[in-house]
Backbone as numpy.savetxt, mean C-alpha at the origin, in Angstrom:
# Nx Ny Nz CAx CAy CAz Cx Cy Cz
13.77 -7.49 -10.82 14.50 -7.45 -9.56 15.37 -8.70 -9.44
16.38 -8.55 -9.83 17.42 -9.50 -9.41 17.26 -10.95 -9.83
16.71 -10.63 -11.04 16.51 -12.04 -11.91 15.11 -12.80 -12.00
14.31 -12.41 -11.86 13.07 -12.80 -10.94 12.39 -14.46 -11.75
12.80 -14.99 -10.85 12.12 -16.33 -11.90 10.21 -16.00 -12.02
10.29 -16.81 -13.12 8.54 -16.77 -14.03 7.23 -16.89 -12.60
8.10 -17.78 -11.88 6.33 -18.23 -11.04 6.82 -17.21 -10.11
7.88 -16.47 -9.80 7.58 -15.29 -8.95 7.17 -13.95 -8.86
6.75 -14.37 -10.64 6.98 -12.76 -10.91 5.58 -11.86 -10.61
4.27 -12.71 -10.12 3.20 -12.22 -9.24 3.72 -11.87 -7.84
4.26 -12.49 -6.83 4.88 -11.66 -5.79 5.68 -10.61 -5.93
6.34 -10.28 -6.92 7.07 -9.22 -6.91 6.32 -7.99 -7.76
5.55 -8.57 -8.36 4.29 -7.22 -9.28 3.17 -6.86 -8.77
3.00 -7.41 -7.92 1.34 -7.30 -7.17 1.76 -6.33 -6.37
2.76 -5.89 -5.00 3.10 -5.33 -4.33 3.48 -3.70 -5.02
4.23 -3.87 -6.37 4.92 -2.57 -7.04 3.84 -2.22 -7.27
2.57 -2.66 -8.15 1.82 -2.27 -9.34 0.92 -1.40 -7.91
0.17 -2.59 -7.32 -0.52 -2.20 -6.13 0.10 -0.74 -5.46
1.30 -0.94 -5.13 1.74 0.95 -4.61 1.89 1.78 -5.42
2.21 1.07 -6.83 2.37 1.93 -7.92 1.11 3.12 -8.08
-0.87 2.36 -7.80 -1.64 2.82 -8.03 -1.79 3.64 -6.78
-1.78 3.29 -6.05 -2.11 4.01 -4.36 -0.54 5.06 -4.17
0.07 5.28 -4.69 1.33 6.27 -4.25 1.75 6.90 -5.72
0.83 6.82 -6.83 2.21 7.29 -7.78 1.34 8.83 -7.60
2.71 9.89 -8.65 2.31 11.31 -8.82 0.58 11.61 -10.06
0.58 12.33 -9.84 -0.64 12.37 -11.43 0.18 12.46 -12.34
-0.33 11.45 -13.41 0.14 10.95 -14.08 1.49 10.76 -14.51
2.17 9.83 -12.95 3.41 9.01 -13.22 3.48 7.81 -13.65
4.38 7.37 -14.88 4.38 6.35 -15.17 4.98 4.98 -14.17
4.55 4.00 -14.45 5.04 2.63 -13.64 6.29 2.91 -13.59
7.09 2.99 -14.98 8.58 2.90 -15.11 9.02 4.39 -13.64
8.65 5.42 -14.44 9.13 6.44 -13.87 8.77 6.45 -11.88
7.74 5.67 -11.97 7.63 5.91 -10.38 8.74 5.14 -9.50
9.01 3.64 -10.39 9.95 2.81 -9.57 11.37 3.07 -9.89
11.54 4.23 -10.56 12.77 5.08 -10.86 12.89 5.81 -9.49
12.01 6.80 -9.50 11.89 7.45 -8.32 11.90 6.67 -6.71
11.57 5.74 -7.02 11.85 4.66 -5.49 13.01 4.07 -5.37
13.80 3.99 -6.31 14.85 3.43 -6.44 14.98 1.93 -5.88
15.40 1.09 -6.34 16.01 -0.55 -5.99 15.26 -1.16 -4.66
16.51 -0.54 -3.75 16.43 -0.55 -2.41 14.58 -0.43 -1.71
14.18 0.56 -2.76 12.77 0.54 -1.27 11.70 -0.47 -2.49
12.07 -0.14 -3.59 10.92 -1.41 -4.73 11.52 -2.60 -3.74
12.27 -3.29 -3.23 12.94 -4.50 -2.85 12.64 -4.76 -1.87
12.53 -3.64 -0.72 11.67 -3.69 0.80 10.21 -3.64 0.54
9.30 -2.79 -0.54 7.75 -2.91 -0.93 7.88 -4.24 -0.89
8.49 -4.83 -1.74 7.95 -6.64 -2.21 8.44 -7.17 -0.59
9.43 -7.35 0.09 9.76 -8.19 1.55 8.60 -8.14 2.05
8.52 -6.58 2.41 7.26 -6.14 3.51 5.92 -6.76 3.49
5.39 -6.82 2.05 3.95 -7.35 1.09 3.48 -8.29 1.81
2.17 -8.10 2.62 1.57 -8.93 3.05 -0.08 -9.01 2.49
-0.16 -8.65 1.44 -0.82 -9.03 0.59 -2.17 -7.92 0.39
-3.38 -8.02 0.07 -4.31 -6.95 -0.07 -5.39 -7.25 1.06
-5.55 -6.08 1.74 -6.27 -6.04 2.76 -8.02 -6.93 2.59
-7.57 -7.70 3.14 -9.24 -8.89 3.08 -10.30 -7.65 3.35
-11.48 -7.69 2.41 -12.46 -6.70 2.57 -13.99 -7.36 2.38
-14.75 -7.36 3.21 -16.04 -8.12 3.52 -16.41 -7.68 2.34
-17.10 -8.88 1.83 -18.27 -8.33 0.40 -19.80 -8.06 1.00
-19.68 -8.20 2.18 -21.34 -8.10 2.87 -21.18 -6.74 3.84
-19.94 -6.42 3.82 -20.09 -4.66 4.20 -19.07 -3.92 4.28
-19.30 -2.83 4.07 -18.93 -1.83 3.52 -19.29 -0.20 4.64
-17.89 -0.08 5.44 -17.51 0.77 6.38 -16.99 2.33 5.44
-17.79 3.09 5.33 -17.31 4.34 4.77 -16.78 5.40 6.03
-15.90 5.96 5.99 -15.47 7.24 7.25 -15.01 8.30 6.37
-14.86 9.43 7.26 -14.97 10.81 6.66 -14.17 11.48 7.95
-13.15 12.19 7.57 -12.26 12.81 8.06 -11.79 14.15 7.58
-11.76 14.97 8.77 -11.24 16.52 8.52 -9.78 16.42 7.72
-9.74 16.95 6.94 -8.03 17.61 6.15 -6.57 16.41 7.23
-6.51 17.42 8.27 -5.18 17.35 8.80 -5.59 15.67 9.19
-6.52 15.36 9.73 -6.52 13.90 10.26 -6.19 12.56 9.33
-6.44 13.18 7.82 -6.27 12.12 6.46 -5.23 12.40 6.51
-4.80 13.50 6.54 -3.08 13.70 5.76 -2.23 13.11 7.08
-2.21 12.76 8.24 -1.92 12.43 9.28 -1.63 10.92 9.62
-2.91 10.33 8.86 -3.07 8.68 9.09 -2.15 8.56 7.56
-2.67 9.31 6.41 -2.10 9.24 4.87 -0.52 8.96 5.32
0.32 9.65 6.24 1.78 9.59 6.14 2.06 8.44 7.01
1.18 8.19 8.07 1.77 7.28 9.19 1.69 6.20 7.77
0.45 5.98 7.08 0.68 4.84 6.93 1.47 4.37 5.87
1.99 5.41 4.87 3.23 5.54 4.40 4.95 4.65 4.85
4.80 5.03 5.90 5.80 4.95 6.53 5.53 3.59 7.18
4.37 3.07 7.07 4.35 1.34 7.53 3.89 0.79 5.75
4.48 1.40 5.07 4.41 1.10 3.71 2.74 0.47 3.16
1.70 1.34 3.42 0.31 0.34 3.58 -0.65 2.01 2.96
-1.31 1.75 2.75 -2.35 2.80 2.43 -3.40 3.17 3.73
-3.58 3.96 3.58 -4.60 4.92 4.57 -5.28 3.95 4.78
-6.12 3.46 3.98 -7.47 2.50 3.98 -7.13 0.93 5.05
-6.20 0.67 4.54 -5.37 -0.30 5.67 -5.17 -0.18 6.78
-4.33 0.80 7.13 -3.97 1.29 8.38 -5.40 2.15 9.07
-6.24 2.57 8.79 -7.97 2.80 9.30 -8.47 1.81 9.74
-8.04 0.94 8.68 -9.13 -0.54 8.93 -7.94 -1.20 10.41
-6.98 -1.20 10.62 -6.53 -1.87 11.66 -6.62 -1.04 13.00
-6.67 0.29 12.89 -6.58 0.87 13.56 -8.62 0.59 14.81
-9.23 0.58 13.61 -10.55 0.38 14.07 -10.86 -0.95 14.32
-10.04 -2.49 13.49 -10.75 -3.70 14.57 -9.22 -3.92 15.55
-8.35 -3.07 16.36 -7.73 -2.91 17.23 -8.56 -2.33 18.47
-9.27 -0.94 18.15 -9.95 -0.44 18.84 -11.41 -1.16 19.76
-12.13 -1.49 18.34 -12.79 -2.77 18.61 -12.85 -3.92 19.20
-11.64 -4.57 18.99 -11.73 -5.50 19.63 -11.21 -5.50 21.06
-10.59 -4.34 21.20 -9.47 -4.51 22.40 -10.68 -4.21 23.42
């Protein structure tokens, strides 16, 4: 991306690789997926990147959801560029705490 100097090149791969695994097709390649995203949104993934959701090693919150309610949170959280699991987890210490 636009020349990427050496010590940056963990901010700009952690964010691709990371959506790469959580958004690509079955069995799409790295290359081919950030083909399919084209420039522009690989370039907003890395801006946006606020890094990997902090996850307690002393517990472990499992939930279970009907069809339409995954595929529901699955797109919102798309569209705030974040994985389901992210956007659950904020959604619940929002709820929580508020």
């Amino acid at each position: 991306m636009n020349m990427v100097k050496v010590n940056d090149l963990e901010k700009v791969l952690e964010p691709l690789f990371y959506n790469w695994r959580c958004k690509c097709q079955q069995g799409e390649f790295f290359s081919d997926f950030t083909t399919r995203l084209g420039f522009n949104k690989l370039k907003e993934t890395v801006e946006k990147w606020e890094g990997l959701a902090k996850a307690s090693t002393r517990f472990n919150l499992k939930l279970f959801a009907d069809k339409d309610t995954y595929e529901a949170m699955d797109e919102l959280a798309k569209l705030q560029n974040k994985i389901s699991h992210q956007l659950a987890m904020e959604v619940i210490r929002n709820f929580v705490v508020a």
